[in-house]
PAMIVO-52051 format. One record per residue: residue in three letters; x, y, z of N, C-alpha, C, O in turn; residue number from 1. Coordinates in nm, 3 decimals. Layout:
N
    aa       n_u       n_v       n_w      ca_u      ca_v      ca_w       c_u       c_v       c_w       o_u       o_v       o_w     i
   ALA         X         Y         Z         X         Y         Z         X         Y         Z         X         Y         Z   NUM
...
This chain:
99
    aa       n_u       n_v       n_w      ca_u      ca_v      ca_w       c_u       c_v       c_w       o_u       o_v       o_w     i
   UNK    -2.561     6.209    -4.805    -2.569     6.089    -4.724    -2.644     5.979    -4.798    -2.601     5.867    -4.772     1
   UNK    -2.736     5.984    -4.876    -2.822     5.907    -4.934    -2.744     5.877    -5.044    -2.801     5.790    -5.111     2
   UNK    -2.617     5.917    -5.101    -2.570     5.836    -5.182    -2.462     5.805    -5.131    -2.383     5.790    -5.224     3
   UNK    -2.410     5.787    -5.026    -2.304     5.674    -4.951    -2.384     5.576    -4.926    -2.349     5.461    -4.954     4
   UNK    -2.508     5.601    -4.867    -2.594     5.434    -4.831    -2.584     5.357    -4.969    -2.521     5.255    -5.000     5
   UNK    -2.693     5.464    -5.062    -2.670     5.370    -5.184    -2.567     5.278    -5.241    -2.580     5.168    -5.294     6
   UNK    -2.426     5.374    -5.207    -2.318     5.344    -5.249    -2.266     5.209    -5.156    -2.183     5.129    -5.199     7
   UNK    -2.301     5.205    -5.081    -2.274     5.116    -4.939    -2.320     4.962    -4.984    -2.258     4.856    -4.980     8
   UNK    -2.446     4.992    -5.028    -2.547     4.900    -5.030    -2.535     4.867    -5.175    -2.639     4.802    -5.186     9
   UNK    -2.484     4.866    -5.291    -2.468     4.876    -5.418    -2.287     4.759    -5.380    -2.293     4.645    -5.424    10
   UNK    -2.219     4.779    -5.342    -2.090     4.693    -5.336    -2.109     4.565    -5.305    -2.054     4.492    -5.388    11
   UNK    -2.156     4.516    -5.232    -2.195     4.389    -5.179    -2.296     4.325    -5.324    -2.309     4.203    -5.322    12
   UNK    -2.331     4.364    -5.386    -2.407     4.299    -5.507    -2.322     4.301    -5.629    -2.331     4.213    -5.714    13
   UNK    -2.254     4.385    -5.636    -2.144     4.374    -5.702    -2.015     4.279    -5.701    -1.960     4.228    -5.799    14
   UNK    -1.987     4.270    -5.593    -1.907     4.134    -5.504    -2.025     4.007    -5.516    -1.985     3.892    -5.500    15
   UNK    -2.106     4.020    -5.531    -2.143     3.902    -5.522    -2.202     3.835    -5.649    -2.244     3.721    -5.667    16
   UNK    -2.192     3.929    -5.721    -2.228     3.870    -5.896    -2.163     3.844    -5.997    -2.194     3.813    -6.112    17
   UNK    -2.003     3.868    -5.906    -1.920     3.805    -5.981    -1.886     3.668    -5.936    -1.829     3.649    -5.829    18
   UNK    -1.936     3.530    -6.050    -1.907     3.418    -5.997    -1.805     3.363    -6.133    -1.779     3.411    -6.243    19
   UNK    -1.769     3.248    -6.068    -1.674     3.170    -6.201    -1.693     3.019    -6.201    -1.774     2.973    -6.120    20
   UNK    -1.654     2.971    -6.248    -1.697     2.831    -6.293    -1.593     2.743    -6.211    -1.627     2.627    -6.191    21
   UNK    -1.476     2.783    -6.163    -1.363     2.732    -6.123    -1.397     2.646    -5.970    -1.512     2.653    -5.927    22
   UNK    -1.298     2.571    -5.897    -1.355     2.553    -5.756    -1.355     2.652    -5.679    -1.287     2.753    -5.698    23
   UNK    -1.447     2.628    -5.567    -1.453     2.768    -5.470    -1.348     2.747    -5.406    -1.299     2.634    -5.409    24
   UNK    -1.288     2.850    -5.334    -1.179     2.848    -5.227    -1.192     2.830    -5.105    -1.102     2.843    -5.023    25
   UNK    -1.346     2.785    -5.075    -1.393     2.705    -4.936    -1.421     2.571    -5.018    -1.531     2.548    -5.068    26
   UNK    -1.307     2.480    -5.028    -1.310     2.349    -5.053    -1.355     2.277    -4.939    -1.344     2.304    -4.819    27
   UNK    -1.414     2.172    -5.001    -1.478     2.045    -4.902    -1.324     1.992    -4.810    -1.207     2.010    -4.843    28
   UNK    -1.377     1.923    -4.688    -1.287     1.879    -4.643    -1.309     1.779    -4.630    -1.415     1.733    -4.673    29
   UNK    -1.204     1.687    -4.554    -1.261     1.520    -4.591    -1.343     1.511    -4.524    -1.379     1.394    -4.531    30
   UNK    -1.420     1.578    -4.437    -1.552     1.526    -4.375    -1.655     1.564    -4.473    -1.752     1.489    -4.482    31
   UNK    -1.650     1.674    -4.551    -1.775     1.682    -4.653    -1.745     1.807    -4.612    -1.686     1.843    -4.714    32
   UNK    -1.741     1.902    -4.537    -1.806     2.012    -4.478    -1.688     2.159    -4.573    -1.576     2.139    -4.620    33
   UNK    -1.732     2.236    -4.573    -1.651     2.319    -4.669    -1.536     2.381    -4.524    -1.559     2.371    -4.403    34
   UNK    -1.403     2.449    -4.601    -1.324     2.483    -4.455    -1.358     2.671    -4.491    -1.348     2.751    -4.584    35
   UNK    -1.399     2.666    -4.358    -1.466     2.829    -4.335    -1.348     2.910    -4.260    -1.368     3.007    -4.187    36
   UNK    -1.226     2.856    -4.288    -1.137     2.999    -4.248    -1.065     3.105    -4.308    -0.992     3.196    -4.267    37
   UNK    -1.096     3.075    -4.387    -1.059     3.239    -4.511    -1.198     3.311    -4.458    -1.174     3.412    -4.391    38
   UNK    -1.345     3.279    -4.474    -1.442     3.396    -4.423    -1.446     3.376    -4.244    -1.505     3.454    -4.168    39
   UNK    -1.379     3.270    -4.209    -1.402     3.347    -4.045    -1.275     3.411    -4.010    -1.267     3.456    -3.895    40
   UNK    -1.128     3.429    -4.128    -1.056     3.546    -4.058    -1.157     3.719    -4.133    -1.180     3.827    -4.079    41
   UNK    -1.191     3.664    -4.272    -1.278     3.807    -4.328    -1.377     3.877    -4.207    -1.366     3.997    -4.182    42
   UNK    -1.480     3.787    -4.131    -1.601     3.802    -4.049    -1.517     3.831    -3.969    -1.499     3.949    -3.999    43
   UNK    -1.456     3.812    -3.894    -1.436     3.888    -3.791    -1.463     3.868    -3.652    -1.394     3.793    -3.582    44
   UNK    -1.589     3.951    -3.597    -1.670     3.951    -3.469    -1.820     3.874    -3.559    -1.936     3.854    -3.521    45
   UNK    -1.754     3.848    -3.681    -1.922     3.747    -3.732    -1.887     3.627    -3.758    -1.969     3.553    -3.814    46
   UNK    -1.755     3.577    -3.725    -1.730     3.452    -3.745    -1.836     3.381    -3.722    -1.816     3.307    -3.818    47
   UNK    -1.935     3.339    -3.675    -1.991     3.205    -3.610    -2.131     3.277    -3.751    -2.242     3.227    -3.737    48
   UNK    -2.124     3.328    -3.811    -2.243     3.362    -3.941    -2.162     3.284    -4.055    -2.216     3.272    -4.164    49
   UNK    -2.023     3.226    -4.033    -2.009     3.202    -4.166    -2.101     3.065    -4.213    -2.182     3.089    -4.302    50
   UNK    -2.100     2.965    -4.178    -2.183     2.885    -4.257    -2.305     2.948    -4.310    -2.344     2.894    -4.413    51
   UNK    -2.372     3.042    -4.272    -2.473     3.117    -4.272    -2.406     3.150    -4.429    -2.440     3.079    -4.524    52
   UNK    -2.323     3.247    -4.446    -2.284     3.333    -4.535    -2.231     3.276    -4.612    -2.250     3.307    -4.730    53
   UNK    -2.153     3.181    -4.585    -1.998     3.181    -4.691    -2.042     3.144    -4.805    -1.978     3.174    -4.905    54
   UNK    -2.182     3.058    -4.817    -2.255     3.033    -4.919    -2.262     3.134    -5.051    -2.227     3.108    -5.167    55
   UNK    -2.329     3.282    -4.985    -2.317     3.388    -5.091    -2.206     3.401    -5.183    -2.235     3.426    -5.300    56
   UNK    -2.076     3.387    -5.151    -1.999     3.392    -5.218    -1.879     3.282    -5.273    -1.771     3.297    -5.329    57
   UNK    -1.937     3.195    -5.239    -1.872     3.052    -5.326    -1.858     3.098    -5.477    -1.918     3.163    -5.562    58
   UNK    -1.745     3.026    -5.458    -1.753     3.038    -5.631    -1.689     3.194    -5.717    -1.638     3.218    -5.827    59
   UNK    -1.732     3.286    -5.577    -1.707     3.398    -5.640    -1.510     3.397    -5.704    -1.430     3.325    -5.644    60
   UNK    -1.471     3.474    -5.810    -1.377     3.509    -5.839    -1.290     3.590    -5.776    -1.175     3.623    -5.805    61
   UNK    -1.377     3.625    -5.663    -1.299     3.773    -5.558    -1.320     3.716    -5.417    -1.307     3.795    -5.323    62
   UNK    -1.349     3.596    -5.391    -1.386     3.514    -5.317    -1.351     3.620    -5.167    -1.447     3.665    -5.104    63
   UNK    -1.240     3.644    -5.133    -1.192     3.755    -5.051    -1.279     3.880    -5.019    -1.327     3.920    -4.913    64
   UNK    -1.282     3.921    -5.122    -1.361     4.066    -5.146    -1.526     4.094    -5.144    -1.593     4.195    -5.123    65
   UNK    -1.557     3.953    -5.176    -1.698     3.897    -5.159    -1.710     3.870    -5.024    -1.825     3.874    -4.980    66
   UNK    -1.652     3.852    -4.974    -1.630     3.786    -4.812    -1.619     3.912    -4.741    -1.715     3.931    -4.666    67
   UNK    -1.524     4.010    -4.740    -1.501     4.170    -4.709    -1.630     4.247    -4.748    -1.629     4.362    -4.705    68
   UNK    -1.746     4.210    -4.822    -1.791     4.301    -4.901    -1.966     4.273    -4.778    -2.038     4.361    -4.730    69
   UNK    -1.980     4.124    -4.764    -2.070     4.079    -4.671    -2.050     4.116    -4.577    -2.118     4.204    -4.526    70
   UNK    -1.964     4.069    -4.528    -1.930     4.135    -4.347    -1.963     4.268    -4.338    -2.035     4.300    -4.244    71
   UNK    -1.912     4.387    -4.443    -1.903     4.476    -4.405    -2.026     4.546    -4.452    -2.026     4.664    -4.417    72
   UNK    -2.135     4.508    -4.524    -2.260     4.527    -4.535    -2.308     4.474    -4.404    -2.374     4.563    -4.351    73
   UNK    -2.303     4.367    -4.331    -2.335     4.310    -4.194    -2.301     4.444    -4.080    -2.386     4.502    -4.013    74
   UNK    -2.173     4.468    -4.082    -2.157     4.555    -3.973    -2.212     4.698    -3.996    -2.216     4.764    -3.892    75
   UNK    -2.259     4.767    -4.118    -2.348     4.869    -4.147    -2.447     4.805    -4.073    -2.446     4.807    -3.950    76
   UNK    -2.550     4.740    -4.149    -2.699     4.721    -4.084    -2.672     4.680    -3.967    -2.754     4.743    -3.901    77
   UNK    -2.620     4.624    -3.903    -2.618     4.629    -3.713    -2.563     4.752    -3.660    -2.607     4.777    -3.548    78
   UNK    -2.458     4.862    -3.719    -2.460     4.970    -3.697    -2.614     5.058    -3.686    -2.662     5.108    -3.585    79
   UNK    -2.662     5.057    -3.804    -2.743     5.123    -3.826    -2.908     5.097    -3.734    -3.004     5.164    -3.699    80
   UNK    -2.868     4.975    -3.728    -3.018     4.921    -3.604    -2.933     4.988    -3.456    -2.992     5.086    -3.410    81
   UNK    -2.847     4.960    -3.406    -2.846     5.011    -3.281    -2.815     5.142    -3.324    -2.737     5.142    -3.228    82
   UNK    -2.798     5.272    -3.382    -2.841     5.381    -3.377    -2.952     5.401    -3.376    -2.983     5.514    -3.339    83
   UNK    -3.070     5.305    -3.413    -3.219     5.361    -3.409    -3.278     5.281    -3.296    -3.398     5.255    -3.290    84
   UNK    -3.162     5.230    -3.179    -3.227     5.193    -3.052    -3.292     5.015    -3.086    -3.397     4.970    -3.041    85
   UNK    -3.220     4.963    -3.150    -3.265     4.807    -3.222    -3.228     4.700    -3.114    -3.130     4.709    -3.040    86
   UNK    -3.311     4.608    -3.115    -3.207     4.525    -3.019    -3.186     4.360    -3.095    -3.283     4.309    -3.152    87
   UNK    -3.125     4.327    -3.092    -3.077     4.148    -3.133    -3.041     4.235    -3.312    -3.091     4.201    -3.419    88
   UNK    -2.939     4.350    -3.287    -2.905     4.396    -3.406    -2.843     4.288    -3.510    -2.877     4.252    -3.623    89
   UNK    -2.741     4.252    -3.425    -2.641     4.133    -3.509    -2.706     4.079    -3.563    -2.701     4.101    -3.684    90
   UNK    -2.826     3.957    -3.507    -2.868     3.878    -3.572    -2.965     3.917    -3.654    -2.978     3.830    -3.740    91
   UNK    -3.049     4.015    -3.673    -3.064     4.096    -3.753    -2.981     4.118    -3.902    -2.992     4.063    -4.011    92
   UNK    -2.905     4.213    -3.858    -2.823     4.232    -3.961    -2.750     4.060    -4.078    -2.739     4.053    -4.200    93
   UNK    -2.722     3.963    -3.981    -2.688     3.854    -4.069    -2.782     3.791    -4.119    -2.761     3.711    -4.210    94
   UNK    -2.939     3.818    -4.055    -3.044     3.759    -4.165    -3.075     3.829    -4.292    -3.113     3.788    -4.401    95
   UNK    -3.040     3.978    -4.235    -3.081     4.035    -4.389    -3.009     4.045    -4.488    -3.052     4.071    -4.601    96
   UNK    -2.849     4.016    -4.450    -2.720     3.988    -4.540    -2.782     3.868    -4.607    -2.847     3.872    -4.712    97
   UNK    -2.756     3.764    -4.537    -2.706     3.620    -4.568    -2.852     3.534    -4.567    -2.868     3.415    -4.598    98
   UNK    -2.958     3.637    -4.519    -3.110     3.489    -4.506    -3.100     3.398    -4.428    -3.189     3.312    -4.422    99
């Protein structure tokens, strides 16, 4: 078990250290604001974290997978708080993802 967490917790840094020099695929829109629907179909039930998040992975080259890789580090640690009886898991879990 202790090396699926590891393993769990090891992907999301991996997804996220791959960056590239190219534009991100959350381009500005003409209001200024970047368009967050490639990570709010990725997020899911965390849609409303993406401005929060989508940041982490700008830029990335796997932009997708970086996006798949957050969320689903997100839905571990709010898993893992309400198994130990946690409460305001979610928001929890997206501060310790995303800060």
């Amino acid at each position: 078990m202790k090396f699926a967490s590891i393993f769990a917790l090891a992907l999301p840094a991996v997804a996220l250290s791959q960056t590239v020099t190219t534009a991100s695929s959350a381009t500005p829109s003409s209001s200024g604001t970047p368009d967050l629907s490639t990570c709010e179909e990725q997020a899911g039930p965390y849609a409303d974290a993406c401005p929060q998040c989508e940041p982490k992975c700008e830029g990335s080259s796997a932009y997708e997978q970086c996006l798949y890789s957050v969320f689903s580090n997100i839905n571990y640690i709010e898993s893992q708080c309400w198994q130990h009886g946690g409460q305001n898991c979610k928001g929890i879990a997206i501060a310790q993802v995303c800060g």
